[in-house]
N, C-alpha and C positions, 0 to 999 in steps of 0.2 A: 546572602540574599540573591536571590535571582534578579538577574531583568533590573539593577540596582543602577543602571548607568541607560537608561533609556531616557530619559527627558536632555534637552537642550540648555546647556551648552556644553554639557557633561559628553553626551553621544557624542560628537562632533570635535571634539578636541581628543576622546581614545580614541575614534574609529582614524581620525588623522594620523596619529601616532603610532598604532599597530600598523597601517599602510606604509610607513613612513621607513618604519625599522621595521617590518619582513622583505621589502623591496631591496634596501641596505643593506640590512645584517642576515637576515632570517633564512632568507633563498639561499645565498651564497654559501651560508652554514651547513641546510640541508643538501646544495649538492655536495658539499664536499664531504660531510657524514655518507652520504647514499651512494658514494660513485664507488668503493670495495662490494660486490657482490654479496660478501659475507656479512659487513654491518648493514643490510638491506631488512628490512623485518621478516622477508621473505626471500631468500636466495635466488629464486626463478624469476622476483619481480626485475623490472628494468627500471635505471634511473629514474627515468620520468616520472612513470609509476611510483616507486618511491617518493619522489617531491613530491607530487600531487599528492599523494595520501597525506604527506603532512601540512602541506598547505590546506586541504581541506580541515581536517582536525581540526589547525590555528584557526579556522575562521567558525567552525561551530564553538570555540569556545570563548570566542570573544561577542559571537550572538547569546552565548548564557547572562553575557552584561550587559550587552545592549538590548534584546529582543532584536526582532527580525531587520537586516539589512537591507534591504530592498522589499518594499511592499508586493504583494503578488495579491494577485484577484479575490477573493471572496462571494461568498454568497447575496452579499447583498445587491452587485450589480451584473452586467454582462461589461466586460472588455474589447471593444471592437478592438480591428486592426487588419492588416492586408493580409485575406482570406481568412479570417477567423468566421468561424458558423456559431455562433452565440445564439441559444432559443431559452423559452422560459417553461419551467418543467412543474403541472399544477402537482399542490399538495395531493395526497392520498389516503387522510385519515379513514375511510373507508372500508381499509384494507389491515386497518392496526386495532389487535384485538389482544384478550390471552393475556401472558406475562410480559408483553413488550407495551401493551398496553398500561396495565399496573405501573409496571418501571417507568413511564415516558410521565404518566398523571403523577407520582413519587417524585420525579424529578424535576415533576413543574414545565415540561418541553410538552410542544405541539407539532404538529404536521408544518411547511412551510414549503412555498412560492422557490424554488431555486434554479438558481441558471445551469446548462447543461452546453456540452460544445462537441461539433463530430469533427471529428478528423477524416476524410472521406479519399480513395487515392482516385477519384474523380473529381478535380477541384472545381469543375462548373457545376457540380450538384449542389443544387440549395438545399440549406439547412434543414434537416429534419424530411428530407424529402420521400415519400412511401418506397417500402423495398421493390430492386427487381428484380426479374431473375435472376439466380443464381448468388445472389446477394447474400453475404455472410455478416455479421456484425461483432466486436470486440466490443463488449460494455466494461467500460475501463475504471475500477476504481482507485485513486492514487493514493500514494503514501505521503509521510512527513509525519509520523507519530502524534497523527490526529488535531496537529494545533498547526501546523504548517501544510506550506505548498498547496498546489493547484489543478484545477483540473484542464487551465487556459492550456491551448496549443504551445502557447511561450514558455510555459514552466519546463523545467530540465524533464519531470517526469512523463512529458510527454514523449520524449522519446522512446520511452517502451512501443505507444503506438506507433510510430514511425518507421522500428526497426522492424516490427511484426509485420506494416502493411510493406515493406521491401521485401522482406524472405520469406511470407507466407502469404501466396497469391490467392490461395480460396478465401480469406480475408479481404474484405470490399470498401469496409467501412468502418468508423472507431465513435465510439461517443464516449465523454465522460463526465460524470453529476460534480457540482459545484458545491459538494456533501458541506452541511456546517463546519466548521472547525472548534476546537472547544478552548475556552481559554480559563485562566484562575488568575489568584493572585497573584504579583501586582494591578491585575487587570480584573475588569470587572467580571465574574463567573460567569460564563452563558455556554450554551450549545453541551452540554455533558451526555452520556450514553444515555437513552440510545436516538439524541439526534441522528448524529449521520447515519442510523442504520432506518432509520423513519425515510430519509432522505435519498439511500440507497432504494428502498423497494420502491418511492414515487419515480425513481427511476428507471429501474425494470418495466416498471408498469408502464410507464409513456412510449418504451420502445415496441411491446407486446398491445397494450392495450389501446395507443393514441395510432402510433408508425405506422403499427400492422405486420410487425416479425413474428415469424414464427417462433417459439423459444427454441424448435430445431437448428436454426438459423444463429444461436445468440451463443456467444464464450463470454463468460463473466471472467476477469483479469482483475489482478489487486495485487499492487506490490508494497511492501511492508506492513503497514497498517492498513492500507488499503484491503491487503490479504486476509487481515482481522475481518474487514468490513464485509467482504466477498464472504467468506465462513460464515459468518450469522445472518448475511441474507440466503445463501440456501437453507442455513439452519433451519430458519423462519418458514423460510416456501415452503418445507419439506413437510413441518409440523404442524403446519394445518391447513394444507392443503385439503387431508381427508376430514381431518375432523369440522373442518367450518368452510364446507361446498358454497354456502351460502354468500362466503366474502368473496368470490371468483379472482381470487388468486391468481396471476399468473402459473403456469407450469413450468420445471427445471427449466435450466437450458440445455442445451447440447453437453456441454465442458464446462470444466472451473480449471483457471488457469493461476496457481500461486507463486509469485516470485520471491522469493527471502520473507515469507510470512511473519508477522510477525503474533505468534500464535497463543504465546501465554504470558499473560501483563503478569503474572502472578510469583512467584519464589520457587517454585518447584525445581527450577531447573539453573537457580543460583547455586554456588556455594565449591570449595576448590576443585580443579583440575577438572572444569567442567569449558565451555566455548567460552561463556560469559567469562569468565576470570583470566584463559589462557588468550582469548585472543582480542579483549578488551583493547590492554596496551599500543595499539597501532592502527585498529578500525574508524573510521573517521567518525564514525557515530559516535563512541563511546566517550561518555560524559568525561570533566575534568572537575571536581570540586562538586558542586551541587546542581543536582546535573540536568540536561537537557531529556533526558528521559523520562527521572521524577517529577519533573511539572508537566511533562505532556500524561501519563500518566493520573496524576491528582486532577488536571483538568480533564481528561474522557470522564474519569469516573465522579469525577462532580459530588454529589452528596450523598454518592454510595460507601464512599470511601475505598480503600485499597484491597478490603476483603472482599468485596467483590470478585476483583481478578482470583483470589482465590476458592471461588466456589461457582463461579458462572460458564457454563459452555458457551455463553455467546459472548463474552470476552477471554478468553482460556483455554480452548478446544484442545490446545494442546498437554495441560495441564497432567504432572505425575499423580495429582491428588487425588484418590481416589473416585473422593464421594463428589468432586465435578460433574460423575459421568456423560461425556463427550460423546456421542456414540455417533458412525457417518453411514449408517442404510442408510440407502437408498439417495446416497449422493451421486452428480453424476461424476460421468468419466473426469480425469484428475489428473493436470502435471503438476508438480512441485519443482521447483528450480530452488536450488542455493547455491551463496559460493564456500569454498569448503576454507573459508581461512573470514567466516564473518561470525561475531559472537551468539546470534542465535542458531547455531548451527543444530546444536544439541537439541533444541525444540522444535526446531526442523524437523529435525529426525523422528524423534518422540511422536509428532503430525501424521509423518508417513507411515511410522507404524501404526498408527491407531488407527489411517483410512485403510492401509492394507489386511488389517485383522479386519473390519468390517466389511468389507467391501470385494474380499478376495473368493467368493463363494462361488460355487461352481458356475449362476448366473454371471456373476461380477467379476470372474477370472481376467485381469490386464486391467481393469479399472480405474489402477492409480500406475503413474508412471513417477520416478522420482532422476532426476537430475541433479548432479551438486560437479560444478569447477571447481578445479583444483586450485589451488591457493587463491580462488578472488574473494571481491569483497562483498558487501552487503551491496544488496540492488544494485549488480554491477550494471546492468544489461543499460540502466541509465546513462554513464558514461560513455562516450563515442571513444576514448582512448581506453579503456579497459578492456584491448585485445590480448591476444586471440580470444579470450573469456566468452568477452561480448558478440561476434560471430558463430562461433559454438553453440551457445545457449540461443539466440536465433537462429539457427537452424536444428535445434534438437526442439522446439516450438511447434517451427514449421513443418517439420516432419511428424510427430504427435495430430498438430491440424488435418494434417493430409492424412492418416492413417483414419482418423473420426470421419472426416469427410468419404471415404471407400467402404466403413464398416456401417453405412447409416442405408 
């Protein structure tokens, strides 16, 4: 059972107990396992690096028993705090028609009121404040496999913005939607596909249609699931834009910026000697027992079930399976970041091919760029110790930025 040790007095007496003996025993075990080069999961990784990946790991799997250790933000409030920009972002049903429509009325979801937050590298600018010159914006959608994490300035994920707006100075500004999260059993069902993508476009929309950005102006960003997120909001833009003028859509943005996407909820790309199976064993994602995946998984897809993931481009994109058909005209310009030692690497891959057969036409020559470090991890860029990785990959970002910013 998941989530079996969430209530009190239960939480509070393991969560003591696993602090108690990893401080004790656990640490001291892993330096001295990690400190031969050779028993390291990865030869070129350094000590630290080692511990840390396993101290990570121990702690996602002892959140598979407890549910989340430290609450983080959600949609239902804004979060002050010293310099945080908290604004409130209106629904958009206006803008939800088609098959996202159908699916949202199927699945019982509506449009909804959510909070939004910029990250700005001018800290006296108020919240939400109209663009200016020269002003560029990073519309940031985060990760945590749809049932975690935040969009607050305080969540680790925030630091993707932070390290963009240090290495990539045509970058001005950072916002990110406070997208639903979805949850399931043990916990009551709410927010399933395609909340956060309803959530996502009220957020394009507020920066285009309330701010006044240009979509020239705008890089959509999304790492892990986020990335998912980011995919099926150009999806969306893309696919009826033409055919329904009448819902005045936003136009692309400039760029879509994907960090360790996480592109196919589906089976296509399990099964031996594949990323998922070879590099499972030591990525701190990868479930231990019943796993932290399959329930963020059962909870996006809610009462679609799991066949979903395997027949929907707007959860799937990356999908082997045929009859998905994924297809990215007319997407725009495209980085892809991975790290070449994290389990979806192969679906990574599988992504890149698919936008570079689409997208590689004589118009669309350079269109997708792909990036992958060598032996790091999933979403390194978040960690501030996952060097050199994490400088690399910000500056192979910011040089992508700068090259869009000359060719425009």
């Amino acid at each position: 059972m998941v989530y079996e040790l969430r209530q009190q007095p239960w939480f509070g007496l393991y969560v003591g107990y696993q602090l108690a003996t990893t401080i004790l025993l656990r640490l001291p075990y892993w330096y001295l396992i990690s400190y031969p080069p050779s028993w390291r999961p990865r030869a070129s990784w350094s000590l630290k690096r080692s511990v840390l990946l396993r101290l990570f790991r121990h702690i996602f799997s002892v959140s598979q028993k407890t549910g989340q250790l430290i609450p983080f933000p959600t949609h239902r409030a804004i979060k002050p705090g010293p310099g945080v920009k908290g604004v409130w972002v209106e629904a958009a049903p206006h803008l939800i028609t088609g098959v996202l429509l159908t699916m949202a009325t199927a699945a019982n979801v509506t449009c909804a009121h959510i909070p939004g937050y910029w990250i700005d590298r001018d800290e006296t600018l108020p919240a939400g404040a109209p663009p200016r010159a020269g002003d560029k914006v990073l519309y940031r959608l985060h990760g945590g496999g749809y049932f975690q994490l935040s969009a607050h300035p305080g969540d680790p994920s925030a630091n993707i913005a932070y390290g963009i707006l240090k290495y990539s100075p045509p970058v001005t500004r950072t916002f990110s939607i406070e997208y639903r999260l979805s949850t399931a059993e043990p916990y009551k069902p709410e927010n399933p596909f395609p909340a956060a993508l309803l959530d996502a476009i009220a957020g394009y929309n507020y920066l285009v249609n309330i701010i006044g950005f240009n979509p020239d102006d705008i890089i959509i960003s999304g790492d892990s699931a986020g990335g998912n997120l980011a995919l099926a909001l150009i999806r969306y833009l893309r696919d009826y834009q033409s055919y329904h003028a009448d819902l005045h859509l936003p136009p692309l943005p400039s760029g879509l910026l994907l960090l360790s996407p996480w592109a196919d909820l589906g089976k296509s790309h399990e099964g031996p000697n594949t990323s998922l199976s070879n590099f499972c064993s030591y990525d701190y994602t990868a479930p231990r027992g019943p796993g932290r995946t399959s329930y963020g998984k059962l909870a996006f897809l809610g009462p679609f079930g799991l066949g979903l993931a395997e027949r929907s481009a707007y959860v799937s994109p990356a999908s082997l399976n045929s009859w998905v058909g994924a297809r990215f005209d007319g997407f725009p310009r495209t980085l892809i970041c991975s790290g070449g030692a994290e389990p979806l690497l192969d679906s990574i891959r599988s992504l890149w091919w698919k936008m570079e057969r689409d997208m590689s036409g004589r118009i669309g020559r350079g269109q997708v760029s792909y990036y992958e470090a060598k032996d790091a991890l999933h979403d390194h860029i978040v960690f501030s110790w996952h060097e050199p990785e994490n400088k690399q990959t910000l500056e192979i970002i910011s040089d992508w930025i700068e090259k869009g910013q000359r060719n425009f």
